[in-house]
N, CA and C of each residue as an Amber inpcrd file, in Angstrom:
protein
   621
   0.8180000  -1.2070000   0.0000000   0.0000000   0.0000000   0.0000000
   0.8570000   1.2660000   0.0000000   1.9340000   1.4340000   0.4260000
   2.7660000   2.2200000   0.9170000   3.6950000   2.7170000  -0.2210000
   3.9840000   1.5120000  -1.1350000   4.5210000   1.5570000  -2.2520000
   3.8000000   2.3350000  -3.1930000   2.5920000   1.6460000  -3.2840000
   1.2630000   2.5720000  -4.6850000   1.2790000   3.5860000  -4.2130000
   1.0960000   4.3270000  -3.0180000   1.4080000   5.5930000  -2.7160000
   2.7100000   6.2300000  -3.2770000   3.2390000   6.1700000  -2.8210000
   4.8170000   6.8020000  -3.0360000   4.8170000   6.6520000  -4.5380000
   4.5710000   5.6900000  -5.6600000   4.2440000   5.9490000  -6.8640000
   3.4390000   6.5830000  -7.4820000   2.3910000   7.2910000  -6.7670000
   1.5940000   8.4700000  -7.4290000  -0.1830000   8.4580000  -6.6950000
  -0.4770000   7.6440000  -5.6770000  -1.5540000   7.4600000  -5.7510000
  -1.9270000   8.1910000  -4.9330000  -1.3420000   9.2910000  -4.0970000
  -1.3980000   9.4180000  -3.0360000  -2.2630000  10.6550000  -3.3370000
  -2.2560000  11.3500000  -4.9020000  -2.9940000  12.6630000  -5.7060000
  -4.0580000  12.2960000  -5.3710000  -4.8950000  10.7120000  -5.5450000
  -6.0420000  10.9510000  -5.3280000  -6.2800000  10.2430000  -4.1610000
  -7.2950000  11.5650000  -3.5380000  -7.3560000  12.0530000  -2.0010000
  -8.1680000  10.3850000  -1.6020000  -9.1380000   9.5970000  -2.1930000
  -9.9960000   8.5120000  -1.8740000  -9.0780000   7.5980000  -1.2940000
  -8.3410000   7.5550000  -2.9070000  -7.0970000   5.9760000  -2.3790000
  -6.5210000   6.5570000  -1.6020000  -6.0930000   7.4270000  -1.6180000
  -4.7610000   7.5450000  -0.3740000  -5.2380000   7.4250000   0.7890000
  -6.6440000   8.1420000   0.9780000  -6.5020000   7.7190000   2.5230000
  -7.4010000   6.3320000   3.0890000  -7.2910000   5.5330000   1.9530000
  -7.9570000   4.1020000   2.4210000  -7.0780000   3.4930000   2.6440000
  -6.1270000   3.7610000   1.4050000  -4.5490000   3.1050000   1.3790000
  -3.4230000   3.3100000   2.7880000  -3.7230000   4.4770000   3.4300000
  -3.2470000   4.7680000   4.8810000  -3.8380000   4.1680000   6.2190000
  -5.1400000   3.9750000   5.6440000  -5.9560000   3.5860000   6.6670000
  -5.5040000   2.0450000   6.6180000  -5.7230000   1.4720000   5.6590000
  -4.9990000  -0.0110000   5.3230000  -3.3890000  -0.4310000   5.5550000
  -2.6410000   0.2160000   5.2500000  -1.0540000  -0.0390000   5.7220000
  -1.0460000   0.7180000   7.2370000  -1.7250000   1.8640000   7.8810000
  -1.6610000   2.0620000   9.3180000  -2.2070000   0.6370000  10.2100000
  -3.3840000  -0.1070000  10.0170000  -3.5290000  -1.5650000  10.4830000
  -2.5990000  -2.7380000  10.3710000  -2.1610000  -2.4840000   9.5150000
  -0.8770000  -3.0580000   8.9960000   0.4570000  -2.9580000  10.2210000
   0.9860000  -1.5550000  10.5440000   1.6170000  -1.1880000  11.0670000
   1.4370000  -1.5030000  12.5260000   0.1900000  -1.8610000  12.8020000
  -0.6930000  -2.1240000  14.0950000  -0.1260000  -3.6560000  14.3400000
  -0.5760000  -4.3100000  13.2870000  -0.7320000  -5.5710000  13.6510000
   0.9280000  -6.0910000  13.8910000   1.9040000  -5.4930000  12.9720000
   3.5200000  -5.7480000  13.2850000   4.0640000  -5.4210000  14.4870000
   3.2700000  -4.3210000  15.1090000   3.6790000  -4.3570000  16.6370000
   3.3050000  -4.9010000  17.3580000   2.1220000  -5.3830000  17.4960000
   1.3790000  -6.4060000  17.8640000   2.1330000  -7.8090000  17.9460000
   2.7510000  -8.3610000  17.1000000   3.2950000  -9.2450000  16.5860000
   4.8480000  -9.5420000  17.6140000   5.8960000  -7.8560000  17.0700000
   6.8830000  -7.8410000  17.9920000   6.8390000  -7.4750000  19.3740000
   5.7470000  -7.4380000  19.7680000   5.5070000  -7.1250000  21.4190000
   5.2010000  -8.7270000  22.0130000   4.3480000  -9.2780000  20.9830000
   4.1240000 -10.9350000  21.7100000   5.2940000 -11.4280000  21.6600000
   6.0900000 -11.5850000  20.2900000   7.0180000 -12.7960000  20.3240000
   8.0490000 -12.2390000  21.4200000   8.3810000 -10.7290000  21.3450000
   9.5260000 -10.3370000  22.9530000   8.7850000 -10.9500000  23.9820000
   7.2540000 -11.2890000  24.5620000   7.3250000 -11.3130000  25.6500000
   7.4130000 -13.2490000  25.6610000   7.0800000 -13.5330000  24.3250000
   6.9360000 -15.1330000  24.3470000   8.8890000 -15.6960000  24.8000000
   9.6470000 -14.3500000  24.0130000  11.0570000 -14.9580000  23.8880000
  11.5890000 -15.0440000  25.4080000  10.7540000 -13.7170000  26.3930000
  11.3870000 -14.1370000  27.7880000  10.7960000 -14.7750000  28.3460000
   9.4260000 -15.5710000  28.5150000   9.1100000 -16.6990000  28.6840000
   9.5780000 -18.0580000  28.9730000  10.3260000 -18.2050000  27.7000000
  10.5900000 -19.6410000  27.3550000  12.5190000 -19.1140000  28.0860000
  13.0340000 -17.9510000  28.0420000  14.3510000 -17.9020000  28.6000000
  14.7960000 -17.6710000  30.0110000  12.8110000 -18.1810000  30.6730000
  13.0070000 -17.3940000  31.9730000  13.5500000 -16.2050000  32.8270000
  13.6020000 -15.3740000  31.5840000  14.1890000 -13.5360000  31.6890000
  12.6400000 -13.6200000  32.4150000  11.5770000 -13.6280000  32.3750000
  10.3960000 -12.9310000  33.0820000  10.4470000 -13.3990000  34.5910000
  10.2220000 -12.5690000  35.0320000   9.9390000 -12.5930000  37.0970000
   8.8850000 -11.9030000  37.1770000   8.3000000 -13.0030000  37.7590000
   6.9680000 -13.2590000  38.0210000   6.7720000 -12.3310000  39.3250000
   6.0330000 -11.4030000  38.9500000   5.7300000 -10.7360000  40.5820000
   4.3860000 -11.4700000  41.5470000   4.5630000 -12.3090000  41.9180000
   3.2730000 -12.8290000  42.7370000   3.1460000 -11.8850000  43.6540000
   1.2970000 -12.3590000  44.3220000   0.7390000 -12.0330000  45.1230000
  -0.5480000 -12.0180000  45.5230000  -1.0050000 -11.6680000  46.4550000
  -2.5930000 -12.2240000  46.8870000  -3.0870000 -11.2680000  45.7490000
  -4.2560000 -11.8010000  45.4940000  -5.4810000 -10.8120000  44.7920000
  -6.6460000 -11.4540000  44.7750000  -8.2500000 -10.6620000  44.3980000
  -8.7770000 -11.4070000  44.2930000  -9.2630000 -11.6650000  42.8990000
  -9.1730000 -13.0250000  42.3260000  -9.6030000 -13.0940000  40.9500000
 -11.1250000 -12.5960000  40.4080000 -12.3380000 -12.2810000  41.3120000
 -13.6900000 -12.2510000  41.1730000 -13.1520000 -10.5400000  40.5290000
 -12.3680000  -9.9240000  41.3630000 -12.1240000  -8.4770000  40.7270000
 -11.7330000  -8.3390000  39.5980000 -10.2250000  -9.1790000  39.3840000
  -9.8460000  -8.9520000  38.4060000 -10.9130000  -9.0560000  37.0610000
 -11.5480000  -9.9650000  37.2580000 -12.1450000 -11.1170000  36.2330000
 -13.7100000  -9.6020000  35.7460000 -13.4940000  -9.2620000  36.8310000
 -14.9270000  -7.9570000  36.5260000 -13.9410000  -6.5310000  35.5970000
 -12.4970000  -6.1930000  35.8750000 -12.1380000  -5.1000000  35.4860000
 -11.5910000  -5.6270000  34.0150000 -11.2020000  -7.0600000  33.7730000
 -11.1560000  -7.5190000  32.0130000 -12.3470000  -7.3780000  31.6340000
 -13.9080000  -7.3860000  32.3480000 -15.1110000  -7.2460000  31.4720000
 -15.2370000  -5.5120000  30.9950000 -14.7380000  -4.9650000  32.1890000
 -15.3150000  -3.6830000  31.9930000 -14.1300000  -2.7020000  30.5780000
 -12.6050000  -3.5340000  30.6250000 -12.1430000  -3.4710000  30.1220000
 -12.3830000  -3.6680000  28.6870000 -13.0940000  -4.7150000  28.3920000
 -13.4780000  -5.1800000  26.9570000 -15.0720000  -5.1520000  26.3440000
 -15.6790000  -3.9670000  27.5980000 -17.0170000  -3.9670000  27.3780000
 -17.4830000  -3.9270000  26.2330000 -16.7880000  -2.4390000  25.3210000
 -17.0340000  -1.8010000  23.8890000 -16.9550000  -2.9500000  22.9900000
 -15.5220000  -3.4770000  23.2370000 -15.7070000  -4.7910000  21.9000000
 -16.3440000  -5.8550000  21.7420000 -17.1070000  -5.8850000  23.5640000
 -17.9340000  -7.3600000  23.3280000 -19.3120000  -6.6970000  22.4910000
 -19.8310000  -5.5750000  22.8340000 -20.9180000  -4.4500000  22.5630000
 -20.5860000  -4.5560000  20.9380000 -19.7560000  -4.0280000  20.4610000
 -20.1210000  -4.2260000  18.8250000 -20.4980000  -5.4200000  18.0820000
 -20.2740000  -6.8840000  18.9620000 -20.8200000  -7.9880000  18.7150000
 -21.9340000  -8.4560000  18.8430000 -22.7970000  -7.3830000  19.7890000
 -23.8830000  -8.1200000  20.7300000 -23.4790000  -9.2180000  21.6210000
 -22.2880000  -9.2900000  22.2390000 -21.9360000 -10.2300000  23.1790000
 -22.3250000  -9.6930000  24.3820000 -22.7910000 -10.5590000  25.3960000
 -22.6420000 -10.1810000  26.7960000 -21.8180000 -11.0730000  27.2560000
 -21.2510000 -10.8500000  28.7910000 -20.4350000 -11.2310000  29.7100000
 -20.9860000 -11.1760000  30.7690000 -20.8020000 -12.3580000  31.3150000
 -21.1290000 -12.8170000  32.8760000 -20.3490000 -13.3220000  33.8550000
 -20.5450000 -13.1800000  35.1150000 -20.2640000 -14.6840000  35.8740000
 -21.6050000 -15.1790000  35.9380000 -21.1400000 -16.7020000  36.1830000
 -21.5040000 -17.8110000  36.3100000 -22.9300000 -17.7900000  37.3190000
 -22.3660000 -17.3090000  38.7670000 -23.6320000 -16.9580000  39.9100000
 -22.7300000 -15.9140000  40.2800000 -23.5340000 -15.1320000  41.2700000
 -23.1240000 -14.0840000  42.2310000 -22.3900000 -14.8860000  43.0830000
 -21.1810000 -14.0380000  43.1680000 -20.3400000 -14.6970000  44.2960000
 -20.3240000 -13.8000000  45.5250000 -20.3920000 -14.3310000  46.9380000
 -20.8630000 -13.4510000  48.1480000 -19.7210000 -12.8560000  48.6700000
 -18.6620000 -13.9240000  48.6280000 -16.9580000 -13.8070000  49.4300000
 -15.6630000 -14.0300000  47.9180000 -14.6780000 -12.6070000  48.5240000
 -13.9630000 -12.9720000  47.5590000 -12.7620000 -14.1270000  47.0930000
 -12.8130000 -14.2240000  46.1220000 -11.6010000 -15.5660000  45.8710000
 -10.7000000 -15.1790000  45.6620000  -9.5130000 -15.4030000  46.5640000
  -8.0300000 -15.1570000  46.8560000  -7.2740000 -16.5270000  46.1550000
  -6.2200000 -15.6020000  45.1230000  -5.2480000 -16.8640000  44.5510000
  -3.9730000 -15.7290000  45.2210000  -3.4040000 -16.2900000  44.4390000
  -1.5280000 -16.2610000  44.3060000  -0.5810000 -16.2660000  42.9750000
  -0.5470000 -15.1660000  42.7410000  -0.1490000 -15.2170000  41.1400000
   0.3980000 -13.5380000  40.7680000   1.2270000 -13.6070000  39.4150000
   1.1160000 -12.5130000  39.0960000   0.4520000 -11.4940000  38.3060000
  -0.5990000 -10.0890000  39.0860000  -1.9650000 -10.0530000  38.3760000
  -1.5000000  -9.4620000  37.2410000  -0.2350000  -8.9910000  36.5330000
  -0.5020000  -8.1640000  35.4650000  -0.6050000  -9.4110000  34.3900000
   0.0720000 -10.6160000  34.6630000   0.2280000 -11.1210000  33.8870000
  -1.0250000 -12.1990000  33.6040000  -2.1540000 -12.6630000  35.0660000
  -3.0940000 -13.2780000  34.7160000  -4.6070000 -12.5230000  34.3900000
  -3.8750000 -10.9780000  34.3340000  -5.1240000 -10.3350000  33.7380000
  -4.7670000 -10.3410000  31.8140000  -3.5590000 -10.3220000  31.7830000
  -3.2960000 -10.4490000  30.3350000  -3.9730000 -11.2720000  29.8590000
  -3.4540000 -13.2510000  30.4120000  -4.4340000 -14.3770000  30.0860000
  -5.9570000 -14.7840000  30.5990000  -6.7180000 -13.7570000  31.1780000
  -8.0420000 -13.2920000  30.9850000  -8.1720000 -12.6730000  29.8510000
  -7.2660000 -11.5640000  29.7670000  -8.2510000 -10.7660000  28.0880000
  -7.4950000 -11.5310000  26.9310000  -6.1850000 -12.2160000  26.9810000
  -6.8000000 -12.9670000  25.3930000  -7.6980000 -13.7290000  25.0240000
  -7.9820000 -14.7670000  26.6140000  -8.8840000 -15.7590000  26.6940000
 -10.1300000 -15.3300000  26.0820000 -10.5780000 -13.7280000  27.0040000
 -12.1670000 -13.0520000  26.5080000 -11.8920000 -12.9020000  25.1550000
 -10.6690000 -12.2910000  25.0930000 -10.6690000 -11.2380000  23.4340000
 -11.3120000 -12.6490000  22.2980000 -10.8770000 -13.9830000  22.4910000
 -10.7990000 -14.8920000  21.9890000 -12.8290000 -15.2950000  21.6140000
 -13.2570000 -15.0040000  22.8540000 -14.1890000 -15.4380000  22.7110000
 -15.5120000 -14.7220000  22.1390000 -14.4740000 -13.2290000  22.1690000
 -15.5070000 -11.9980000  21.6240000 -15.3390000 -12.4840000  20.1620000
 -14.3110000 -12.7390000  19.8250000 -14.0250000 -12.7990000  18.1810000
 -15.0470000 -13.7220000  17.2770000 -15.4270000 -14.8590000  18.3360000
 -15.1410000 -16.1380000  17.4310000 -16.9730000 -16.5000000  18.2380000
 -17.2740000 -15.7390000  18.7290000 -18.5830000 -15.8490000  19.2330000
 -19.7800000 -15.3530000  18.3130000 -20.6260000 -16.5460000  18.3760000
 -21.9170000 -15.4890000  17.3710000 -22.4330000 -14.3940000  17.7880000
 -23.4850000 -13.5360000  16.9680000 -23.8130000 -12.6390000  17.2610000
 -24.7550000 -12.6600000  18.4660000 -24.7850000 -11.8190000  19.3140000
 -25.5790000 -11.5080000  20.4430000 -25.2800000 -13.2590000  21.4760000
 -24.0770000 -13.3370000  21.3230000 -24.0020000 -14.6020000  22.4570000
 -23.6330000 -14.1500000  23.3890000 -22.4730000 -14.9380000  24.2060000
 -22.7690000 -14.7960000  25.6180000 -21.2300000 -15.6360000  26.3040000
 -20.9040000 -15.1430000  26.8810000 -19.3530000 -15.3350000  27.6110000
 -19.7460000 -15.2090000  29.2240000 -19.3120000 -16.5500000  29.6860000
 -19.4360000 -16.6830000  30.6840000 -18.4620000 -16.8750000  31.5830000
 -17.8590000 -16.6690000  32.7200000 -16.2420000 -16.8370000  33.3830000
 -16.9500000 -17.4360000  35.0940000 -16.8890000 -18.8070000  34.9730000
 -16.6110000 -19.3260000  36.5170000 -15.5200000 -19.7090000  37.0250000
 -15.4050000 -19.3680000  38.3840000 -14.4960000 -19.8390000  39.3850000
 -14.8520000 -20.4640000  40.5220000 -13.8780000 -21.8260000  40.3950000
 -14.2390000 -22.8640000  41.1480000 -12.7200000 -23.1990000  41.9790000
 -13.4060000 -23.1170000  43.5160000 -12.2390000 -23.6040000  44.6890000
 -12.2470000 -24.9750000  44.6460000 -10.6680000 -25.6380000  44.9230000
 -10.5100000 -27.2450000  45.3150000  -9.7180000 -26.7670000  46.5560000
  -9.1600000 -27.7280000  46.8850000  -8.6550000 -28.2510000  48.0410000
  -7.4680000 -26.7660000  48.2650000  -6.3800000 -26.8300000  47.0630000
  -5.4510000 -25.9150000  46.9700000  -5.2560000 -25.5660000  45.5980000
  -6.4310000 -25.3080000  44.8040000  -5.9150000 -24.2610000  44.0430000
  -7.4710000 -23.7980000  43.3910000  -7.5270000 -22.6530000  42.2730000
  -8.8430000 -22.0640000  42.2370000  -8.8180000 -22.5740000  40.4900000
 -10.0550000 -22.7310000  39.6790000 -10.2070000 -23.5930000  38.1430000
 -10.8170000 -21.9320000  37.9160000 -10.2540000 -21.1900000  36.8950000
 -10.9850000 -20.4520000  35.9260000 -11.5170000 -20.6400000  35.2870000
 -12.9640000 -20.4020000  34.7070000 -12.8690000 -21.0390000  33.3260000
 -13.8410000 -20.1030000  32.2840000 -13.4820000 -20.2070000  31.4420000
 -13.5890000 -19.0540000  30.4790000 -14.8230000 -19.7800000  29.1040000
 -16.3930000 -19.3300000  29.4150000 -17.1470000 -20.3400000  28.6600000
 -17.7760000 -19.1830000  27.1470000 -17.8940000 -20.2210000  26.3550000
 -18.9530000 -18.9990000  25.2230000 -19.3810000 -20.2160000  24.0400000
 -20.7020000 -19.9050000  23.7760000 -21.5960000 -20.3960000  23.1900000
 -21.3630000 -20.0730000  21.5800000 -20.4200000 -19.7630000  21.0550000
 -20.1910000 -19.3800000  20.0080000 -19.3910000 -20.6270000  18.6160000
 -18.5000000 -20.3340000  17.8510000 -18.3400000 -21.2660000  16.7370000
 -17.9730000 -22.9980000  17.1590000 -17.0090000 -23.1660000  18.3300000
 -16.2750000 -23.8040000  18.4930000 -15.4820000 -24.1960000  17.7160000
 -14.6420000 -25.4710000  18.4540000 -13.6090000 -25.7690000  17.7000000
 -13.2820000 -27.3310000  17.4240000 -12.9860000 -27.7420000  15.8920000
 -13.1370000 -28.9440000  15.8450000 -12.1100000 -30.0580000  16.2690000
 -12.4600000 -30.9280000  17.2970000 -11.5780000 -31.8970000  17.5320000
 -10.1660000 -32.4090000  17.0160000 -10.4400000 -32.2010000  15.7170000
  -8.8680000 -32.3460000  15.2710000  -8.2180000 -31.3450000  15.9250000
  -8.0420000 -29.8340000  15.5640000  -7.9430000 -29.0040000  15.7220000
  -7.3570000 -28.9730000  17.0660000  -7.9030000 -29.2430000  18.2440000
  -7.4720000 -28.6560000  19.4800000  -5.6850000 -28.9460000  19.8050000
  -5.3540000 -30.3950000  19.3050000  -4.2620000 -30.6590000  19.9400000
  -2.9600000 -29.4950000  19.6780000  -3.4730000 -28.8520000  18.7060000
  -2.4450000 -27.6230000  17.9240000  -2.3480000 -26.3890000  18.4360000
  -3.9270000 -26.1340000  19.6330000  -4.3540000 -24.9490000  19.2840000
  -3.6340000 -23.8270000  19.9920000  -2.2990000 -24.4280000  20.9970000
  -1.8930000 -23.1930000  21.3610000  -0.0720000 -23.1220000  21.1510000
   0.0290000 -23.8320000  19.8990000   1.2090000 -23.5060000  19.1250000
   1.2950000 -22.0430000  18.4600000   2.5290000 -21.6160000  18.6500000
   2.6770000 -20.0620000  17.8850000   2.3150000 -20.1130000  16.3940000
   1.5510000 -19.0360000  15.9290000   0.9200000 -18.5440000  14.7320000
  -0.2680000 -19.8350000  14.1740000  -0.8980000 -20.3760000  14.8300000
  -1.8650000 -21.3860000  14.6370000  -3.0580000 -21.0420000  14.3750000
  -3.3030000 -20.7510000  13.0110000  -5.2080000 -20.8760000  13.3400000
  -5.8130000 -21.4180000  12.8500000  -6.8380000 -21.7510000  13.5320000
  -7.7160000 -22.9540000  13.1220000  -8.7820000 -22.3990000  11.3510000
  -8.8860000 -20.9410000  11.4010000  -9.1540000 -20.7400000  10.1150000
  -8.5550000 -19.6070000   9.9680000  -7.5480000 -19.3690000   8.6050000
  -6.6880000 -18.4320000   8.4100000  -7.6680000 -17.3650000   7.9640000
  -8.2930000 -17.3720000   6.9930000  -8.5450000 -16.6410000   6.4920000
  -9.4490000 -15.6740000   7.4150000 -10.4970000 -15.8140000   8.2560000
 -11.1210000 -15.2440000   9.2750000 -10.6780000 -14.6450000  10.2340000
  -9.6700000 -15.8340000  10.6650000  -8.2260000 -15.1050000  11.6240000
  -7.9090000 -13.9600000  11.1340000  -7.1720000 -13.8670000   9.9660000
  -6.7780000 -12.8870000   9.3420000  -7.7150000 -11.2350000   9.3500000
  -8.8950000 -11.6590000   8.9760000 -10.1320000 -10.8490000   9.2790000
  -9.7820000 -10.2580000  10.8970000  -9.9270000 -10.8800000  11.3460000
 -10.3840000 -10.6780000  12.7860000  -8.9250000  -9.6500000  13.8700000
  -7.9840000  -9.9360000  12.8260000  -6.6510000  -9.2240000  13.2730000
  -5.9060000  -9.9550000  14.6680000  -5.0430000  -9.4290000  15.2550000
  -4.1160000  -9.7560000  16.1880000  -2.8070000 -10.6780000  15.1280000
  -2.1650000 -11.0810000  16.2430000  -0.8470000 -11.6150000  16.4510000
  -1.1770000 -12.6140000  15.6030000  -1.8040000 -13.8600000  16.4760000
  -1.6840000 -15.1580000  15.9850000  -0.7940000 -16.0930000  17.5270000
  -0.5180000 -15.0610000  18.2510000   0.2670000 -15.8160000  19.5360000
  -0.5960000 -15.7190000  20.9410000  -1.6600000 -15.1620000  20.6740000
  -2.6960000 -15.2190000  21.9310000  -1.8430000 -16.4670000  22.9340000
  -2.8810000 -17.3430000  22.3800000  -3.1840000 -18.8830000  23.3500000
  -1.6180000 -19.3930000  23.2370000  -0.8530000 -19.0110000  22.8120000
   0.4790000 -19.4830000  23.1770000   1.1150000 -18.6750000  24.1420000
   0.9420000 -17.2800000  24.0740000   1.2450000 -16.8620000  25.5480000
   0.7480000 -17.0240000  26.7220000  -0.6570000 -17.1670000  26.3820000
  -1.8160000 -17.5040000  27.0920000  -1.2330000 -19.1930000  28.0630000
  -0.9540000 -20.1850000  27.4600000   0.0120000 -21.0570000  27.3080000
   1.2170000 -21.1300000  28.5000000   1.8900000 -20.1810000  28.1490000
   3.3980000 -20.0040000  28.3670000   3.2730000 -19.2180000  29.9830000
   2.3330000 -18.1310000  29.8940000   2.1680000 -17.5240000  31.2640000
   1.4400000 -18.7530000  32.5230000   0.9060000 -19.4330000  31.8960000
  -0.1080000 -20.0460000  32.8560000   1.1730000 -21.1170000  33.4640000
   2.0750000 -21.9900000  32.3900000   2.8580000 -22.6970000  33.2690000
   4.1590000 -22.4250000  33.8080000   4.0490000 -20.9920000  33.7080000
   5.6610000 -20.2640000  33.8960000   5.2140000 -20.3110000  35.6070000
   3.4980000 -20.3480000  36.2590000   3.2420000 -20.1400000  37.4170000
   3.3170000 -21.1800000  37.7510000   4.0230000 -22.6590000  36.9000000
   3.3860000 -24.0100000  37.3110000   1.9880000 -24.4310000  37.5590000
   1.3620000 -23.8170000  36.9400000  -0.6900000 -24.2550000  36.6160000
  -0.3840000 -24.9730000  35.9180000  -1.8880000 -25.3410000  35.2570000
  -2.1540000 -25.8410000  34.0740000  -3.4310000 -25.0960000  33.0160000
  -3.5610000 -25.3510000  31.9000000  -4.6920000 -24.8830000  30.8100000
  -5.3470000 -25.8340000  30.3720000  -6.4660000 -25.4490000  30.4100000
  -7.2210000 -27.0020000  29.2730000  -8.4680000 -26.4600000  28.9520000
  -8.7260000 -27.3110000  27.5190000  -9.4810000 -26.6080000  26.3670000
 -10.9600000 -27.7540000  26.4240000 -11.7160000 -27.3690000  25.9650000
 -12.7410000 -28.4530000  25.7790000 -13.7620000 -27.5880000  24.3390000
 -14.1520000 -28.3190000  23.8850000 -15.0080000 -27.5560000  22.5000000
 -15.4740000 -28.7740000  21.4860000 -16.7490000 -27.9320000  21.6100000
 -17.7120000 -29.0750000  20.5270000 -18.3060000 -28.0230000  19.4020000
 -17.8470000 -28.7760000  18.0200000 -18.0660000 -27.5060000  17.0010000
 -19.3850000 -27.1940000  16.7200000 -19.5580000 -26.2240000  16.6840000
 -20.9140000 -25.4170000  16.8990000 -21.5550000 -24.8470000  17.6920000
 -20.9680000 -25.0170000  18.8910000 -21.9510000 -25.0590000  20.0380000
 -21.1200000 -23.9870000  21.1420000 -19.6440000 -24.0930000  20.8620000
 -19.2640000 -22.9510000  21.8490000 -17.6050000 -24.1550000  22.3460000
 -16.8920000 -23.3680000  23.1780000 -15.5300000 -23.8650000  23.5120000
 -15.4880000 -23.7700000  25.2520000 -14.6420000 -24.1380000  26.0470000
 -14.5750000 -23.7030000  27.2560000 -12.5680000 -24.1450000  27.3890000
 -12.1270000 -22.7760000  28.0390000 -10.8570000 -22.2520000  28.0590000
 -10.6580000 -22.3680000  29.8740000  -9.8980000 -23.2920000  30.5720000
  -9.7030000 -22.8210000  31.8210000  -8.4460000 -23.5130000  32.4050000
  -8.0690000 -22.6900000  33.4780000  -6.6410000 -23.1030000  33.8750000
  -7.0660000 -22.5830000  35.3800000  -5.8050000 -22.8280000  36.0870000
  -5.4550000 -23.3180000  37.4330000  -4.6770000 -22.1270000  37.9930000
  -4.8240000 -22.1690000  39.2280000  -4.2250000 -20.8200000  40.2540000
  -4.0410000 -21.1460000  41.2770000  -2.9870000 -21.3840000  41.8620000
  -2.4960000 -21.4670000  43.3070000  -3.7150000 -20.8500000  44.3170000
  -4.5750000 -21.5650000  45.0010000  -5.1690000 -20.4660000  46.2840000
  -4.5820000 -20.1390000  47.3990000  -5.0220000 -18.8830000  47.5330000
  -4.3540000 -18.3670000  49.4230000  -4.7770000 -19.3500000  50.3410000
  -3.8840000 -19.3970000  50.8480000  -3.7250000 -20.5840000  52.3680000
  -4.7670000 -19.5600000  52.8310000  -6.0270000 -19.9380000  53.5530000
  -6.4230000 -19.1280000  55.2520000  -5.6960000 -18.9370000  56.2250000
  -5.5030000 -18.1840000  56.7750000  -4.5860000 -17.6480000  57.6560000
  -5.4170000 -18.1810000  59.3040000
């Protein structure tokens, strides 16, 4: 785009500024790109230090909704929890980084969700640790498909992907953060009907 410009197109005022508007997304999505793979590269080199600490996930899990309200809104998506929760749920983790793998998880589900569906996020206590889980009623994903799905630049449909923009390294950082805390992630999805995304969190001891 950048090129047809600089060769003359730029006189007329239409193309040029579709053509800007088109290579500026462009420019979007390459940073996008070199901001994941830097944070994927200290990941895997254990350059990242993990800042743990108490929090409560019911908060966090409300300030990624309020965070991603607008984009679930141009979908007709809503967002929920599961039930009203009375007392808050205390993990152990680091929040900048498990609010990150909340909003790719949501961003994921805003994308790929039908119109006017519905994203749901429960949290469930065990013995010693807390299950996130990240639900939506939208395309799913087909069985073959899953064992791949959180390899770098993977998508299950390119061409839509492509549509839909980002990286392509979501669920691999998504991935990479969850067992850098020693958790775990796990996927479940039946095509058509919607996917469910959830992983594991150290809980606070009671004092």
């Amino acid at each position: 785009y950048l090129l047809t410009l600089e060769d003359g197109a730029m006189d007329d005022k239409k193309i040029s500024k579709k053509y800007l508007k088109r290579a500026n997304k462009g420019v979007e999505r390459l940073i996008s790109i070199v901001k994941d793979l830097d944070l994927i590269s200290k990941l895997e080199s254990a350059d990242l230090v993990l800042n743990k600490q108490p929090f409560n996930i019911l908060e966090l899990v409300q300030e990624v909704f309020e965070l991603l309200e607008m984009k679930a809104k141009k979908r007709g998506v809503s967002m929920y929890f599961n039930k009203h929760y009375l007392f808050p749920i205390m993990v152990i983790a680091d929040v900048e980084k498990i609010e990150q793998v909340l909003t790719n998880l949501i961003v994921n589900a805003i994308k790929y969700s039908k119109k006017n569906g519905t994203i749901m996020v429960s949290v469930e206590k065990t013995a010693t640790k807390v299950l996130v889980k990240v639900i939506d009623d939208g395309e799913g994903i087909k069985e073959e498909f899953l064992p791949r799905l959180f390899e770098r630049f993977y998508r299950v449909d390119q061409s839509r992907s492509r549509e839909q923009g980002g990286s392509g390294l979501g669920l691999s950082i998504v991935k990479h953060i969850i067992e850098s805390h020693n958790e775990q992630i796990f996927v479940k999805s039946e095509y058509g009907k919607g996917s469910e995304f959830s992983f594991t969190l150290e809980k606070e001891k009671a004092i």
